[in-house]
NUMARTI-924898 format. One record per atom (N, C-alpha, C): residue number from 0; y, x, z. Coordinates in steps of 0.1 Angstrom, whole numbers, plus 2048, in hexadecimal, padded with zeros to 3 digits. Atoms other than C-alpha are relative to their C-alpha. Last residue first. Example, Ala and Ser with C-alpha at 12.3 -4.5 7.8 and 13.67 -1.06 7.14 Angstrom:
<atoms>
(1, (7F5, 7F7, 800));
(1, (7F5, 889, 847));
(1, (80B, 7F8, 808));
(0, (7F4, 809, 800));
(0, (7D3, 87B, 84E));
(0, (80C, 809, 800));
</atoms>
This chain:
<atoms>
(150, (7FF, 80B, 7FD));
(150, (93C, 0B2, C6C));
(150, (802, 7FB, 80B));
(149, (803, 809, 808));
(149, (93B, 0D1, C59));
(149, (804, 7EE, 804));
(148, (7F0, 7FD, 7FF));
(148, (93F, 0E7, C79));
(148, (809, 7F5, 7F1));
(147, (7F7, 808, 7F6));
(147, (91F, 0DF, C7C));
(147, (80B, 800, 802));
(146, (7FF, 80F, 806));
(146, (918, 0F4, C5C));
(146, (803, 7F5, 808));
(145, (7F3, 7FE, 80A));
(145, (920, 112, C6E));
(145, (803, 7F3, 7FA));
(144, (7F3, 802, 7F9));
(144, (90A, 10A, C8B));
(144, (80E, 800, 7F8));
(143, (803, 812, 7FE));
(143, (8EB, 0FF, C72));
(143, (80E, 802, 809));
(142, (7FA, 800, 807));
(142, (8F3, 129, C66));
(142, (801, 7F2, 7FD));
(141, (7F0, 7FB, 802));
(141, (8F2, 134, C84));
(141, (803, 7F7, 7F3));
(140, (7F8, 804, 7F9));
(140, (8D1, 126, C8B));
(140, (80B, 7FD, 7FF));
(139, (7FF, 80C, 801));
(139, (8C3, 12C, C6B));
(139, (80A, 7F5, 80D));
(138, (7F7, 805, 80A));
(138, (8CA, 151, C75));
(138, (801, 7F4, 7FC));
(137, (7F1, 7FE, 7FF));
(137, (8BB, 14E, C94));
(137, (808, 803, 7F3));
(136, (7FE, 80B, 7F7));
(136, (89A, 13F, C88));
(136, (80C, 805, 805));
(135, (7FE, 809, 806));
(135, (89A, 157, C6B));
(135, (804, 7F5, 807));
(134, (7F7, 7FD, 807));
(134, (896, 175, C81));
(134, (807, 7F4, 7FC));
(133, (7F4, 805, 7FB));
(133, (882, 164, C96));
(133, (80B, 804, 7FB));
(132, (7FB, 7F8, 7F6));
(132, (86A, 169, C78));
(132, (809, 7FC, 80C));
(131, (7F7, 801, 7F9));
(131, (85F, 157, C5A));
(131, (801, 802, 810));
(130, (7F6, 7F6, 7FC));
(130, (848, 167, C43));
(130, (80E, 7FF, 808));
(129, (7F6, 7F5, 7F9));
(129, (82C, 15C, C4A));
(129, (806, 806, 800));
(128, (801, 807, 7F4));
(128, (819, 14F, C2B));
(128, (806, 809, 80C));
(127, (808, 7F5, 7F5));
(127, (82A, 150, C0F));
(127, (7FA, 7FF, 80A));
(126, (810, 7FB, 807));
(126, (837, 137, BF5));
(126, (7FA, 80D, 804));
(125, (802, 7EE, 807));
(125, (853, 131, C0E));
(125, (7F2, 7FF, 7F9));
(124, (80C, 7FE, 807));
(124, (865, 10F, C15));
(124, (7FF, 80B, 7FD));
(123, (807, 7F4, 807));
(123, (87F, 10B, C2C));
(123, (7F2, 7FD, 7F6));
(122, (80C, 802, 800));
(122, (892, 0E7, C3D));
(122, (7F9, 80F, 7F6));
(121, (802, 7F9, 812));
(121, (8B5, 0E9, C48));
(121, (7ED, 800, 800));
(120, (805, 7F2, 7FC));
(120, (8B5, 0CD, C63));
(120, (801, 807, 7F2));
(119, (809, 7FD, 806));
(119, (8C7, 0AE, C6D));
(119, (7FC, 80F, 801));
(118, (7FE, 80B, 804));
(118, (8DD, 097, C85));
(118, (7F8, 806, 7F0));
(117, (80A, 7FA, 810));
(117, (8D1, 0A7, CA2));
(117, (801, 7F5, 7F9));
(116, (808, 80B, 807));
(116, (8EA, 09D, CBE));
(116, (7F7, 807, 7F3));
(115, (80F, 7FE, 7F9));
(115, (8F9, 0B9, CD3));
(115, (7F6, 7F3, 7FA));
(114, (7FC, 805, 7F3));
(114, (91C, 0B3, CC7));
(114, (7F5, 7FE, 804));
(113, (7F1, 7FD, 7F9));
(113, (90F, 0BD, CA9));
(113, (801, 7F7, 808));
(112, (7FD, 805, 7F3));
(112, (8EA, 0CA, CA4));
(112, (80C, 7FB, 7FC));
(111, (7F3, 800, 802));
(111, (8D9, 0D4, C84));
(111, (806, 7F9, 809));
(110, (7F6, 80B, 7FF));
(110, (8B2, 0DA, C88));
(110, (813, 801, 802));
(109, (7F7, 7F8, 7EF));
(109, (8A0, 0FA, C7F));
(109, (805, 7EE, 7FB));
(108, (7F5, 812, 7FE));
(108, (882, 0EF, C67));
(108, (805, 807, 80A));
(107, (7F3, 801, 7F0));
(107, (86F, 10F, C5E));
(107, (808, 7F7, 7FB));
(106, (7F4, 80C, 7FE));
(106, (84E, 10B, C43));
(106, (809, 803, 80A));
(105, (801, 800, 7F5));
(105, (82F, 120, C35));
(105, (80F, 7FB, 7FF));
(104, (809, 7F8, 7F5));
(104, (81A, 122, C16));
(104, (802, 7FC, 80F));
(103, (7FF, 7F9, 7F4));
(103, (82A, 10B, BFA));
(103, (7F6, 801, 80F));
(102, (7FE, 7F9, 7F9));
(102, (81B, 10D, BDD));
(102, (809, 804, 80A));
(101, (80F, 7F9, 7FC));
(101, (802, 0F2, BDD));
(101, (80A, 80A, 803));
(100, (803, 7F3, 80D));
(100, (826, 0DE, BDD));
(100, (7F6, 808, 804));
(99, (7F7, 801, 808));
(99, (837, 0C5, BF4));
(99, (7F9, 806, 7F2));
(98, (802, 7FC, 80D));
(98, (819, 0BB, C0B));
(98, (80A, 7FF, 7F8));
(97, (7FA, 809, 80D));
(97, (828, 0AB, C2D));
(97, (7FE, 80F, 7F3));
(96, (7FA, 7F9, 80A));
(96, (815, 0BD, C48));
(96, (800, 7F7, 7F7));
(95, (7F6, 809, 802));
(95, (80A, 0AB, C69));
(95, (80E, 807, 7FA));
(94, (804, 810, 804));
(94, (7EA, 0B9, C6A));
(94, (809, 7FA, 7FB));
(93, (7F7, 808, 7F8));
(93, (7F8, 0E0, C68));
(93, (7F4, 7F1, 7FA));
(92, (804, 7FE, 7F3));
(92, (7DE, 0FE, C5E));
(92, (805, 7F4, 80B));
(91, (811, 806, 803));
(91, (7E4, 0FB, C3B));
(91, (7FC, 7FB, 80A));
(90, (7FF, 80A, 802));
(90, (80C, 102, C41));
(90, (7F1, 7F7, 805));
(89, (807, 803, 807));
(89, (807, 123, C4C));
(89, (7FF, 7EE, 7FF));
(88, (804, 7F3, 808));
(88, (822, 135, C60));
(88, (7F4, 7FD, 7F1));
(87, (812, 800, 804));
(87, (82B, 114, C68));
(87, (802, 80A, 7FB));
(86, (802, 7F6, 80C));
(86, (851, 116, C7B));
(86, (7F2, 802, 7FD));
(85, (80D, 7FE, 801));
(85, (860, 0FD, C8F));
(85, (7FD, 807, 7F4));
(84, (802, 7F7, 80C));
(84, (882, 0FD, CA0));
(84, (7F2, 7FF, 7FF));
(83, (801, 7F6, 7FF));
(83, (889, 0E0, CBB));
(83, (7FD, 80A, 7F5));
(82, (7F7, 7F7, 804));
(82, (89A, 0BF, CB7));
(82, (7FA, 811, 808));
(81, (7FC, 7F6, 7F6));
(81, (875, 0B1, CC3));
(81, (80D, 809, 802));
(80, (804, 807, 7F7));
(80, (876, 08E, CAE));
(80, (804, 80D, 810));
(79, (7F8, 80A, 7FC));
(79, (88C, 099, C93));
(79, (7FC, 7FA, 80D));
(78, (7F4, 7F8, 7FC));
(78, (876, 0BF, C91));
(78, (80B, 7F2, 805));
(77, (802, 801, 7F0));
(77, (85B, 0A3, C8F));
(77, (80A, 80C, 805));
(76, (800, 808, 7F4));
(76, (866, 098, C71));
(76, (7FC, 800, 80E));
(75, (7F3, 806, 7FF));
(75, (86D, 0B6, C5E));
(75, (802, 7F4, 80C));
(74, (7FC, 7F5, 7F9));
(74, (849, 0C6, C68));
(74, (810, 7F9, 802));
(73, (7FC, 7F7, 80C));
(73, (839, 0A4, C58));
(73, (80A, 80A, 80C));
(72, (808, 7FC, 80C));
(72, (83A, 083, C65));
(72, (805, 80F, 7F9));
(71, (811, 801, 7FE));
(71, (84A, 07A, C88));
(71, (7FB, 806, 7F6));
(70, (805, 7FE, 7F9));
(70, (86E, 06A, C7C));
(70, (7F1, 805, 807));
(69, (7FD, 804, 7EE));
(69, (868, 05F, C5D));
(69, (801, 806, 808));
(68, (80C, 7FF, 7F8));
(68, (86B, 072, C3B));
(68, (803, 7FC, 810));
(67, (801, 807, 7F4));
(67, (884, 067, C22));
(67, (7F3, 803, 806));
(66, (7F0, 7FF, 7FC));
(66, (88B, 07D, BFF));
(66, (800, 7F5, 810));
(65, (7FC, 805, 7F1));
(65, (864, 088, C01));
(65, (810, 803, 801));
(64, (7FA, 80D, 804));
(64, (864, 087, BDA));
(64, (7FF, 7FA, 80E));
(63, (80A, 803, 7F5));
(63, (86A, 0AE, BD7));
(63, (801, 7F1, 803));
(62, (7FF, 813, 7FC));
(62, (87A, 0BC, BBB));
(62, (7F5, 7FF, 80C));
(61, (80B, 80B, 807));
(61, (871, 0E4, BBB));
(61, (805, 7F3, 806));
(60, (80D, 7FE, 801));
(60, (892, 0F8, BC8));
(60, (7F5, 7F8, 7FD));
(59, (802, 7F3, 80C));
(59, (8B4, 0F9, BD6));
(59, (7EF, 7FE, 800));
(58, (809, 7F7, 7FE));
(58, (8BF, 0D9, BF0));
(58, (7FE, 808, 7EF));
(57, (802, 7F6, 80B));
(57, (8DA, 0C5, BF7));
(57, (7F3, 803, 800));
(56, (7EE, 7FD, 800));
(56, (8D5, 0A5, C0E));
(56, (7F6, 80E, 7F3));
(55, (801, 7F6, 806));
(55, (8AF, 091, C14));
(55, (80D, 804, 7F6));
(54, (802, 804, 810));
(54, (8AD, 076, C28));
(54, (804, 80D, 7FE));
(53, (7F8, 7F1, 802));
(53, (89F, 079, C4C));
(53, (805, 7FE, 7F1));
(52, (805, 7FE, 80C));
(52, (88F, 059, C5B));
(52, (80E, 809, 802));
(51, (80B, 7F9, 7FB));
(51, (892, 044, C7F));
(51, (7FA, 80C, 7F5));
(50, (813, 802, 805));
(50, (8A0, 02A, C71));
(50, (7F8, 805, 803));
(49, (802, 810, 802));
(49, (8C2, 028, C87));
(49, (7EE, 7FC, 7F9));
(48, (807, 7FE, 7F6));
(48, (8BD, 04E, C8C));
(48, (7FE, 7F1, 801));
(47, (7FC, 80F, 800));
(47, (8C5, 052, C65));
(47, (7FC, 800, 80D));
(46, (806, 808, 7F8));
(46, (8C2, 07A, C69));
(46, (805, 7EF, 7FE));
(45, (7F2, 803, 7F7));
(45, (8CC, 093, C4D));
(45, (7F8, 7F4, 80A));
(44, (802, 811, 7FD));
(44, (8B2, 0A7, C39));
(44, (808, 7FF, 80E));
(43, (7F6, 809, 7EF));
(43, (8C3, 0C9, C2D));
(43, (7F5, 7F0, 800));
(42, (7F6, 80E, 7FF));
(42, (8B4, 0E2, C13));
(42, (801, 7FA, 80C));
(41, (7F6, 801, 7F1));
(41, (8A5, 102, C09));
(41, (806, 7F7, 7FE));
(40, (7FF, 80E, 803));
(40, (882, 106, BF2));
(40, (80B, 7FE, 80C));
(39, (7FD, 807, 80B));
(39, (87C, 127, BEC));
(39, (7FF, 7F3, 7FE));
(38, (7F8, 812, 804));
(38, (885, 13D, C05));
(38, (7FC, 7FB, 7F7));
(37, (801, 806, 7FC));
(37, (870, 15E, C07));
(37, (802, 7EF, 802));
(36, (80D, 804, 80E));
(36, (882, 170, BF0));
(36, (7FB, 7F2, 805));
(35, (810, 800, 7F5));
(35, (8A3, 16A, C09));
(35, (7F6, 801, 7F7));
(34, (7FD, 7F9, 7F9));
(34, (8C6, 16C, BF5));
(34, (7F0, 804, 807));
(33, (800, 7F4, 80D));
(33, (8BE, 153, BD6));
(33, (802, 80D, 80B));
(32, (80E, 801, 80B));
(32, (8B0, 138, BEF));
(32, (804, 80C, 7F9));
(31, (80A, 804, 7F7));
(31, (8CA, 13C, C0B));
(31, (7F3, 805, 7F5));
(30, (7FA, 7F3, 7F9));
(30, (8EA, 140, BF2));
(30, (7F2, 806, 808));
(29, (805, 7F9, 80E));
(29, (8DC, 120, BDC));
(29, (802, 811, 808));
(28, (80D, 7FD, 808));
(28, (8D8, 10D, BFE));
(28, (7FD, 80A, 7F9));
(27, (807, 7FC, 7F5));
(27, (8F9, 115, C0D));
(27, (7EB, 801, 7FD));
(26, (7FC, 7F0, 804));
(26, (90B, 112, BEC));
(26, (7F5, 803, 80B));
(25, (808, 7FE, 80B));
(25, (8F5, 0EA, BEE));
(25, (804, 80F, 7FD));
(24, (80C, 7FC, 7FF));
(24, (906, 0E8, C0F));
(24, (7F3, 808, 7F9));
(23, (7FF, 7F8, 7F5));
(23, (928, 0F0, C05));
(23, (7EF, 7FF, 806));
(22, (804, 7F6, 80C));
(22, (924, 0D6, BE7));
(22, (7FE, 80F, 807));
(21, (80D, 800, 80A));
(21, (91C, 0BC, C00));
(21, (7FC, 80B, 7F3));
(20, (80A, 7FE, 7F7));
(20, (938, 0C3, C18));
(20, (7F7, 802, 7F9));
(19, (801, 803, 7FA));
(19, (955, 0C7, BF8));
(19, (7F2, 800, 809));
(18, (809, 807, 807));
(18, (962, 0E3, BEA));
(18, (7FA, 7F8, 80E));
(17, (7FF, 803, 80D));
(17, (986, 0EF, BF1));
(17, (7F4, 7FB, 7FA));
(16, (7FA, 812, 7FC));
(16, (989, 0F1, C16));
(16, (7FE, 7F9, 7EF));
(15, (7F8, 801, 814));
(15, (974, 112, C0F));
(15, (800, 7F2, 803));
(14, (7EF, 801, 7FE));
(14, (967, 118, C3A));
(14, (808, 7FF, 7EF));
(13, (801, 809, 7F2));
(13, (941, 111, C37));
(13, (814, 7FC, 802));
(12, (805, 80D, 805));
(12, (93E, 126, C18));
(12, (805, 7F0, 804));
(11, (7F8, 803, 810));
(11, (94E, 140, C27));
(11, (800, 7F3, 7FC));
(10, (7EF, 804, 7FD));
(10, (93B, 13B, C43));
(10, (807, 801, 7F9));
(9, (802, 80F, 7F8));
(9, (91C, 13D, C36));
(9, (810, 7FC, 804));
(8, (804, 805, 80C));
(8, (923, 15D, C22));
(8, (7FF, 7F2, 803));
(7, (7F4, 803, 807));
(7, (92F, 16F, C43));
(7, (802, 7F6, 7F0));
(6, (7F3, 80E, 7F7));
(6, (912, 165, C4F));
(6, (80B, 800, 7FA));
(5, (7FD, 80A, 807));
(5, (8FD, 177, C32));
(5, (807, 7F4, 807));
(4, (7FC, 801, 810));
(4, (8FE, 199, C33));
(4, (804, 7F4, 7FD));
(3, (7EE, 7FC, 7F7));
(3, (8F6, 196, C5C));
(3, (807, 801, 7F3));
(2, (7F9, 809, 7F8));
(2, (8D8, 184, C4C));
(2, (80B, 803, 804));
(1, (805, 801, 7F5));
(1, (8CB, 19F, C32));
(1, (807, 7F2, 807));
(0, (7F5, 800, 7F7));
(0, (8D0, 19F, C10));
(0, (7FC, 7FD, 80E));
</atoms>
């Protein structure tokens, strides 16, 4: 399914008064991950800014037992420190990589803005290397603006 296939899917999602925030994310995950080959590990870390730490919301895909990662540490945590997009084509290659799984290859963190605050980020995993695109960086965009609409 392509991206322009799949806004309207986001939004949907995004606009059904009938399930609640948290279960709307996790559709947003399973939609993401089953829609994308690519995808295989999609979920939300949310910002504590009082601690400085990210805790870990829906997500589709291998357990993982980084549910809090600090400010700083790890592609996630420094997406909280720079609210900017980061994308490892190759994981291996990063110092200040948080190890989930030998297999995953390469990583996009977009951060989740409202009211211009970053209060988290959807977080990617691909058991490939390179295959994320600006493509993907504007669609994740869109689809952190949808969910801002969330809260």
């Amino acid at each position: 399914m392509t991206f322009d296939e799949l806004k309207p899917k986001v939004t949907e999602i995004v606009s059904t008064p009938t399930i609640l925030r948290e279960e709307k994310l996790l559709k947003i995950c399973e939609l993401l991950n089953h829609s994308i080959e690519y995808y295989n590990w999609v979920g939300f870390y949310f910002a504590n800014h009082e601690n400085q730490t990210l805790h870990l919301g829906p997500y589709i895909g291998a357990p993982t037992d980084h549910t809090v990662i600090p400010f700083g540490k790890g592609i996630c945590g420094q997406v909280a420190v720079s609210n900017e997009n980061f994308v490892v084509p190759d994981v291996s290659a990063q110092d200040n990589y948080i190890a989930c799984s030998f297999t995953v290859k390469s990583e996009i963190v977009v951060p989740l803005f409202v009211n211009g605050k970053n209060i988290g980020q959807i977080d990617i995993d691909s058991h490939q290397i390179n295959p994320f695109t600006s493509a993907d960086e504007l669609f994740l965009e869109y689809v952190n603006q949808e969910i801002a609409k969330l809260f």
